[in-house]
Steps between C-alpha positions, in 0.01 A plus 500: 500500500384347806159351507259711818420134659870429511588792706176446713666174530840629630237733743374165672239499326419088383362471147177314631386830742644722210281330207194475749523890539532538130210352423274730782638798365393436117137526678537825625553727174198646532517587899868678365380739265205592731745605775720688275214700363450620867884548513479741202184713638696520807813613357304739339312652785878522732693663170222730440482602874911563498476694191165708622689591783820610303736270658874545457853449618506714748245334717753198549677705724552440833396692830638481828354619881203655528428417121361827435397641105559107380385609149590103433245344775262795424472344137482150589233539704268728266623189248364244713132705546489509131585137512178413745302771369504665835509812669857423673739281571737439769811324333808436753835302575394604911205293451704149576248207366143466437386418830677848599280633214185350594598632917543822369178550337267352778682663763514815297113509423341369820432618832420378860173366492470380144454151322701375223276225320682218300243388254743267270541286835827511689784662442813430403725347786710786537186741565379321771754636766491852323083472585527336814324151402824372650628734826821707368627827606346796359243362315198661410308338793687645743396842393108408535467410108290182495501237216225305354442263151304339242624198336472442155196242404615140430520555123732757554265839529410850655253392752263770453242471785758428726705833419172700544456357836850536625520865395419726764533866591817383662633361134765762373711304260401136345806342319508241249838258433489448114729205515511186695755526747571186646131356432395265220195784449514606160602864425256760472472639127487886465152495370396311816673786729320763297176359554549483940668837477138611327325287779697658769456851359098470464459427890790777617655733234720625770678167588833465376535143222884405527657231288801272605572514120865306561577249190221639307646820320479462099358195472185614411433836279304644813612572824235548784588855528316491179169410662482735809778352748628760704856347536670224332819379715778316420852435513816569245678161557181338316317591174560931467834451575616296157745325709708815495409717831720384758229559754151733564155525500199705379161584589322695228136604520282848629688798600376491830608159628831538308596791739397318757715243411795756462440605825518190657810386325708803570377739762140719559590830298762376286373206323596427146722822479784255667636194417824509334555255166850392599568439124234251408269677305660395173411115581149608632435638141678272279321214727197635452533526156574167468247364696245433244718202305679398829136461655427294170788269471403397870125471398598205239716346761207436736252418210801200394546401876111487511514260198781310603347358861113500378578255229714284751186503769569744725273791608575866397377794548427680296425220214692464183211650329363751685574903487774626684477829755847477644858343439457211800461123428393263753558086466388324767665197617384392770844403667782667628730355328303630197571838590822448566629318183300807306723763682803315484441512060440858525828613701704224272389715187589834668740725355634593842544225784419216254718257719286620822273248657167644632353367840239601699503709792281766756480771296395873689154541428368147443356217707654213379803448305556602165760423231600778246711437199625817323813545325464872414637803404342678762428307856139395543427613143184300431486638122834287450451124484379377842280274658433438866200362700414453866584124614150426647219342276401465279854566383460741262841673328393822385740585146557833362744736272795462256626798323460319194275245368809276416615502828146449644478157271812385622468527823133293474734241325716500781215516787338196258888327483521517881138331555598202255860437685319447832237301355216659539386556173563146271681531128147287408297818635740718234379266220167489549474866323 
């Protein structure tokens, strides 16, 4: 039989980078079991939801039109408020991304006149236009909703004082980003969000705590649903999804701002009694049931990539040591080039378009241009093995996904092989360890 470092050998994979990542991962036993502990509870918690909820084959079926009696999306979406321990859920293929996700429930649950209030800093790129921090049609400035935020403290926290002050009797909704985006911040933990949704709640019970919870799903035991959020939002393509859902969103929280957020999707007086599955509801559930070891295998990869480029010098975020509160891995390089080399690994170890070469370009939605290496299943699938990262400093690639923890190593390898052929990491540096 043929030895594994010979065929990582015939993958382009040189025996110095190959031996170099063998070593890092014999220090990360430990960190594996951990995360597949929190795989198993999560596993747990989805099965036992499906079975609560008596799911069978006959809510695979498709619907067509109007979508109505969808005994299948009806299910799923009772399935996914067991999930997030919430009232309900919101679960659909019409909801095209997580940005549409996150537009839906802030357009759906505020009103001319009111104030959303950031207090994890600012928002992802892609919200800005949807808020109006960047002039776009339609956004929620031009319908009189203004926009204010807190940033985090340098070490990475709630600032508490300044939320207090920034909440007025304008404040209807404060939202929180759990993960990074494309800053080096580090992600907020669950136990963190639970204590500001408490802070929020003690100075206004009646304004609404929603959570950008996108890469975070199952990979802690806790969601912040858990801990008084009144919606979690996300998007299919990424953790819930299991790499299987060829597209969706969900918003899952209180009653109340779920219709809403029905209501806005589809139409006033029809909301989620519409919406037609179009014959994906069987991937939405198998996905989902999935999601818990797909969501793990991806966890390890970042932990190894981590590993990898904090024992060669450069910066990471989070560290090779510290807890982890969603899938993403940032390595800072400092270069373009950096970034680029990283990227170009990534699509080389893709099952799909391996022989593609990423570049960067002006991406809708971004200020500056941004290179995006994915060879998925499923376009834009950032639970698949990707990595991308805005080319502005401090040149930071942002790395994420793999359906598979084997494919999330190799693809490190390759991102690792790529940096050594150009030079920028030394076969002295891969020694040192």
């Amino acid at each position: 039989m043929e030895s594994i470092n010979n065929i990582y050998s015939k993958m382009g994979i040189s025996d110095v980078v190959y031996n170099y990542g063998e070593k890092v991962l014999n220090t990360l036993k430990e960190r594996f079991e951990e995360i597949d502990c929190i795989a198993e509870y999560n596993q747990m918690k989805v099965l036992n939801a499906m079975q609560k909820n008596y799911v069978s084959a006959n809510h695979f079926e498709a619907s067509s039109g109007y979508g109505y009696d969808d005994a299948g999306r009806e299910t799923l979406e009772k399935v996914y408020a067991d999930v997030f321990h919430t009232e309900d859920a919101l679960v659909r293929p019409q909801i095209v991304c997580g940005t549409h996700a996150l537009a839906v429930a802030l357009a759906a649950n505020l009103r001319p006149g009111d104030e959303m209030l950031s207090i994890s800093g600012k928002p992802y790129d892609t919200l800005e236009e949807v808020i109006g921090i960047r002039q776009s049609n339609g956004s929620l400035a031009e319908y009189g909703i203004t926009y204010n935020q807190v940033d985090l403290t340098a070490d990475g926290e709630f600032d508490l004082e300044g939320i207090k002050a920034a909440i007025s009797d304008k404040t209807k909704l404060v939202e929180i980003q759990r993960s990074k985006g494309y800053q080096t911040r580090p992600t907020l933990s669950v136990e963190k969000i639970a204590k500001a949704t408490a802070f929020v709640k003690s100075i206004r019970k009646d304004i609404i705590v929603m959570i950008d919870n996108c890469y975070g799903e199952f990979v802690e035991m806790n969601e912040p649903s858990d801990f008084g959020a009144d919606m979690v939002v996300g998007s299919l393509i990424k953790n819930p999804g299991g790499g299987l859902a060829p597209i969706g969103g969900y918003i899952a929280g209180t009653k109340e701002c779920i219709d809403r957020c029905a209501y806005r999707l589809t139409t006033p007086g029809l909301g989620k009694e519409v919406g037609a599955s179009l014959g994906v509801n069987r991937s939405f559930y198998q996905g989902l049931f999935l999601a818990p070891t797909v969501t793990a295998g991806a966890l390890k990869g970042a932990v190894f990539a981590a590993n990898i480029y904090e024992n060669l010098g450069f910066k990471v975020v989070p560290d090779g040591k510290e807890s982890r509160h969603d899938i993403i891995q940032a390595v800072e390089f400092g270069t373009p080039e950096g970034v680029i080399e990283f990227c170009k690994g990534i699509q080389a170890a893709a099952p799909v378009d391996s022989y593609v070469t990423p570049e960067p370009w002006a991406m809708p939605g971004y200020d500056s241009d941004v290179i995006m290496a994915a060879g998925a299943f499923v376009q834009g699938s950032s639970i698949e093995l990707s990595a991308d990262g805005p080319i502005k400093p401090p040149y930071a690639v942002y790395f994420q996904g793999g359906l598979t923890w084997y494919h999330a190593k190799y693809g490190i390898l390759m991102s690792l092989q790529k940096l050594f052929d150009a030079g920028i990491v030394k076969e002295e540096d891969l020694k040192k360890f």
